[in-house]
N, C-alpha and C positions, 0 to 999 in steps of 0.2 A: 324526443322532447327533453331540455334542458330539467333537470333539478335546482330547486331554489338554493342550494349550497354551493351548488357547479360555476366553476372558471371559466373563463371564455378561452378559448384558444387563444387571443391575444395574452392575454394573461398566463396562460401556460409555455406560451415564446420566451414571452420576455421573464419570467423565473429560470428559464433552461440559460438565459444571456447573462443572468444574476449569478445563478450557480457557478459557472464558467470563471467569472469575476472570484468569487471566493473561493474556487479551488484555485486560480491562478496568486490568491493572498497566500494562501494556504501554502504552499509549495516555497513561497519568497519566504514565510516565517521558519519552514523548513531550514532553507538555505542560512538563515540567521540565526540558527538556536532556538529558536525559540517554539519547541515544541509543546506544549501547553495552547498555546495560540494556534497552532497547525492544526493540530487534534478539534478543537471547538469551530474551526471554520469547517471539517469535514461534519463534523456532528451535526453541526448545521445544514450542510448538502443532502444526507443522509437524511435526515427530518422532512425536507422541501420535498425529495424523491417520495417519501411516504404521503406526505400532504397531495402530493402528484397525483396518486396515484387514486387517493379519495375522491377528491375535486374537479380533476379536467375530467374533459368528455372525455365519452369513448371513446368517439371516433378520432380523438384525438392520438398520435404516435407516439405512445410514452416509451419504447423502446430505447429512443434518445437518453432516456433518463436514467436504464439503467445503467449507462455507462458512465453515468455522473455518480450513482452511487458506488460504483464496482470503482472507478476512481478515488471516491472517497472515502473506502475502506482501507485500501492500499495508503496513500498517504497517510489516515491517520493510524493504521497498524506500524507506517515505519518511524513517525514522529512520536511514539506511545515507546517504540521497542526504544528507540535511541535515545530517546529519553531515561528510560532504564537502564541501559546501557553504560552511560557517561553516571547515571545513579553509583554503579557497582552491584544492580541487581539485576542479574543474569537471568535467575527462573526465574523475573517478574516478565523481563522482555520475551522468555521462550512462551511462556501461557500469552502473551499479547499478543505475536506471532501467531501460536495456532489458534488463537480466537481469530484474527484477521483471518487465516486462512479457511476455517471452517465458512467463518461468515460470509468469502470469496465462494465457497463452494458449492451453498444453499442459491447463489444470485442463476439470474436467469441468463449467465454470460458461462455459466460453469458447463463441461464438456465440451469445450473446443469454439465454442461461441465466440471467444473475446478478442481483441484485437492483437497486433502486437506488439504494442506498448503495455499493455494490463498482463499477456504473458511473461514480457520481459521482468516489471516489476515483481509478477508473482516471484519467479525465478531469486531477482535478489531478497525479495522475503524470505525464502527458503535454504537461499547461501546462506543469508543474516544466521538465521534460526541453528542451520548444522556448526558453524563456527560458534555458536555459544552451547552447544552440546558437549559437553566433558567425555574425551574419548580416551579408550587407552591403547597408549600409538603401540609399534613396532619400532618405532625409533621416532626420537624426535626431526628427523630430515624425511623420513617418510609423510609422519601426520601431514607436515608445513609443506610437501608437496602437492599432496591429498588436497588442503585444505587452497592452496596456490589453483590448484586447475578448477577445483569448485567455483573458486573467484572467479575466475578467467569466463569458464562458462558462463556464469551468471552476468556477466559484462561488466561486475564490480572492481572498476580495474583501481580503485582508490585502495579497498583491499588487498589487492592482488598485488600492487607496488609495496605496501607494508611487508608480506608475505617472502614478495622476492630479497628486500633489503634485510632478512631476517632468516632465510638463505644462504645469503652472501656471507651472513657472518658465522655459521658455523661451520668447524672445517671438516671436511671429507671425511 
């Protein structure tokens, strides 16, 4: 028996097609700087997944959804950290970082659950986070190696190019 406050299934479709829409804004505001705007459209997905989670039926497959959420905690942990980032506030990005990640941790995608895309992302969360960790090298061509193959792993090959050219110019 429905609940006077309960969604219909149609209605719980077409917010999972909505959310979609605004993680796919979210991602192009990414792409454009303009982290402020990324973050608020995840905040938003994040929200709808809890509304979700009240409102539809049971019977309904919200499972769908937490992948909308686990989505949009990755985006707006990397739009929150880069945003810090380009700030020059390094341990604001690294506490954003492991709040994203813890928050990735608690989801019901955590222990091997999640796709992999949501691993792969985790992973550059994670390079992100070790490259803003203040280390004390063995030499500086070891750290920038170190920190070169983390890249590499992590598939962050936009770091990894910076890393190499940075390399190249100290000598032997």
């Amino acid at each position: 028996m429905a609940q006077a406050n309960e969604w219909t299934q149609d209605t719980c479709h077409e917010l999972r097609r909505e959310a979609a829409q605004f993680h796919q804004r979210a991602a192009a505001f990414l792409t454009l700087g303009e982290h402020t705007l990324a973050a608020l459209d995840c905040a938003r997905n994040i929200e709808a997944v809890a509304e979700v989670r009240r409102r539809c039926p049971a019977e309904f497959e919200a499972q769908g959804f937490e992948g909308v959420r686990c989505a949009a905690i990755l985006l707006r942990t990397r739009s929150l950290a880069t945003a810090a980032v380009r700030a020059n506030k390094a341990g604001s990005a690294i506490k954003v970082i492991d709040a994203g990640l813890t928050e990735l941790g608690t989801s019901a995608w955590a222990g091997g659950g999640g796709s992999f895309e949501r691993m792969s992302d985790e992973s550059i969360l994670r390079a992100m986070r070790d490259s803003l960790v203040p280390r004390l090298p063995s030499s500086q061509r070891v750290e920038l190696e170190e920190r070169l193959a983390a890249a590499l792993r992590a598939e962050n090959y936009e770091l990894a190019a910076i890393l190499k050219s940075e390399l190249r110019q100290i000598t032997p």
